[in-house]
N, C-alpha and C positions, 0 to 999 in steps of 0.2 A: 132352762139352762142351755140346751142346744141352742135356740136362737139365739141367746147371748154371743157362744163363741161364735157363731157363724156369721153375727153383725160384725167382730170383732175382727174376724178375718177378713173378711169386705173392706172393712177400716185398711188394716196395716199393706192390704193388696194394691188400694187405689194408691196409698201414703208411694208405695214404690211404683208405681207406674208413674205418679207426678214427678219425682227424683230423677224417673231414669228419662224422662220428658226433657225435664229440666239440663241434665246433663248431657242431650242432643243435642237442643238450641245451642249449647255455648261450643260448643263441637266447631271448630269452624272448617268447613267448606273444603273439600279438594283443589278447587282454583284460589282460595284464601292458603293452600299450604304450601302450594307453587308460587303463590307470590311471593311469599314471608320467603319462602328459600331461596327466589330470586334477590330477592332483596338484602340477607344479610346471610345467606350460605353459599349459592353459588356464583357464578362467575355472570357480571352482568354486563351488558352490551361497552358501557365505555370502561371498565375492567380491563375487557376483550381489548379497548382500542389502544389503551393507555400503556396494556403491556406491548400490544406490535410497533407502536412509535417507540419507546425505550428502546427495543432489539434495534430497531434498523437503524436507531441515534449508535446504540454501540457498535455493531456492524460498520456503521460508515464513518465513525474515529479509529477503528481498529485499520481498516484498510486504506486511509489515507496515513496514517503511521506507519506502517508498514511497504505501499507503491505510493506511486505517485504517476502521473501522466502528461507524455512532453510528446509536442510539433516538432519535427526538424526544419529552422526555418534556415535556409539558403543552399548554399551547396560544398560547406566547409568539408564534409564528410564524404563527398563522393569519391571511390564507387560506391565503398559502403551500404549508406545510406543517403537516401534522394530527399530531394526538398518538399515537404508535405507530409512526408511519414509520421505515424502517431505507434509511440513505445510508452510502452509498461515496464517503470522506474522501481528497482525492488530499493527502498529506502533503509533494510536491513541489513544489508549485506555486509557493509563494514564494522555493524556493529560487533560481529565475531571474528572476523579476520581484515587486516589490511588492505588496500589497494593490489592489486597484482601488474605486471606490465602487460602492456596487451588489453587491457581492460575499457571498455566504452563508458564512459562515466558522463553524469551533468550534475552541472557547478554553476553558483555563481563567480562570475568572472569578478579579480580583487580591485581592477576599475570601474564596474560598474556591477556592485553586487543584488542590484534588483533585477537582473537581467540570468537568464539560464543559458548554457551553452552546452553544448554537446562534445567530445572530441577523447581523443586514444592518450594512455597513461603509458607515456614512452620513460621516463626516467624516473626512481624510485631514490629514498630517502637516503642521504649519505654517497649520491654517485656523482660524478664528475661528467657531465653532458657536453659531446664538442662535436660539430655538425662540419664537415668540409667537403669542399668536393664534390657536394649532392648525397652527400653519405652522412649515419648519424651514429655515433660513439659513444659505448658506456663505458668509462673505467679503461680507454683504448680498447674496445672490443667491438666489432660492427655489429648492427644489426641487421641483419637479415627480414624486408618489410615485402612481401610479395602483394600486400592489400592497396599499398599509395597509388594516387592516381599519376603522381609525377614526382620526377627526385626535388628536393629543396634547391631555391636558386640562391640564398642565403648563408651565411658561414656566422659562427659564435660559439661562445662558451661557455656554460653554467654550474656552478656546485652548490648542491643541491642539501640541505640543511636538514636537521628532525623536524616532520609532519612536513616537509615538502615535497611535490612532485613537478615533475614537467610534461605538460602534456598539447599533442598536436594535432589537426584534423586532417584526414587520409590524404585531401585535397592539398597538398601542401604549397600550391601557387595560390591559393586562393583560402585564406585560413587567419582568424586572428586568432594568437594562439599563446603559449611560451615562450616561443621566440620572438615576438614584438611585444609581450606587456609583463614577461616574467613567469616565475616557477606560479605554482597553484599550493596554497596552505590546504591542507585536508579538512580544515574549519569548512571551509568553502563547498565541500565535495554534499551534492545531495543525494545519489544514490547511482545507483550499478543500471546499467539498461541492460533490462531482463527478456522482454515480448516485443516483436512490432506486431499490431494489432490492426492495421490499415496502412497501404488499402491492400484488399484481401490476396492481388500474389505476392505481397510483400510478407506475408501471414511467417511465424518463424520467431525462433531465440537471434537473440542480437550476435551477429556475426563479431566477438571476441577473439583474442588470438594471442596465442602461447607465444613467445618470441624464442626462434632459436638462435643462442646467440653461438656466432661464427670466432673463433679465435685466427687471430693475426697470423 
């Protein structure tokens, strides 16, 4: 009888040794559980890639909606700004407020709207523009320009409608502007020159300017 149960234990002992054998083999592998979790748990090499091009795709729609980046080409703006200068264009600016006077803005020009220009937002929507003298009048009220590089050699008149402005470069002997091709529709208007960014002593916010207007 002893030897019975003790062949019997021998039996059911090897029975689990084989089992738990068994349930090794299928066991897989430390480098099999890194892979499996590369593969469908963690983040895997073109995961990594796919999500850094997305970012810098939105990244670089956001920030070309937002600036923009303009050459000064000639010398309409001098002193202001010199020929060769590179600014950083804020394209939001009017989305919350207006144009102001004083303002450096680039537009396309309404005779040749594939073309950007640079230049100062001298008259505002609804005013009565009259240039004589070398002098420049809103509403009969002078303005007071300490930035031009010279008085206008020019004389005219303009009234000025909703969404229009008139706008001129500092350089006013040497300028295409409102006064030889017409007021500027705000359709037109691309954005605010916010930064000049080159070349480095030029480094600085864009020299803007308050107008103080002088009564008669």
């Amino acid at each position: 009888m002893a030897a019975y149960i003790s062949a019997r234990w021998c039996i059911l002992a090897e029975s689990q040794n084989v089992e738990a054998q068994r349930e090794e083999d299928h066991r897989p592998s430390e480098d099999e559980r890194v892979s499996l979790a590369r593969t469908f748990g963690g983040k895997s090499a073109i995961r990594e890639v796919v999500e850094t091009v997305v970012l810098a795709v939105i990244i670089f729609l956001v920030l070309n909606t937002a600036t923009g980046r303009f050459q000064v080409n000639g010398v309409s703006m001098l002193p202001t700004l010199e020929d060769g200068q590179y600014l950083l264009i804020s394209k939001l600016t009017y989305w919350f407020h207006p144009p102001e006077r004083g303002d450096i803005i680039v537009f396309h020009p309404p005779m040749n709207p594939s073309e950007d220009y640079i230049k100062r937002v001298v008259g505002l929507p609804g005013e009565r523009i009259d240039i004589r003298n070398g002098e420049i009048w809103v509403d009969e009220v002078l303005l007071e320009e300490p930035y031009i590089a010279n008085p206008v050699s020019y004389s005219g008149s303009w009234t000025l409608h909703d969404d229009e402005y008139f706008v001129l470069g500092d350089n006013r002997a040497n300028s295409s502007d409102s006064h030889s091709w017409g007021v500027l529709p705000k359709s037109n208007m691309v954005g605010k020159a916010w930064i000049c960014y080159w070349p480095p002593d030029k480094w600085g916010a864009a020299a803007h300017h308050s107008f103080a207007v002088a009564e008669e």
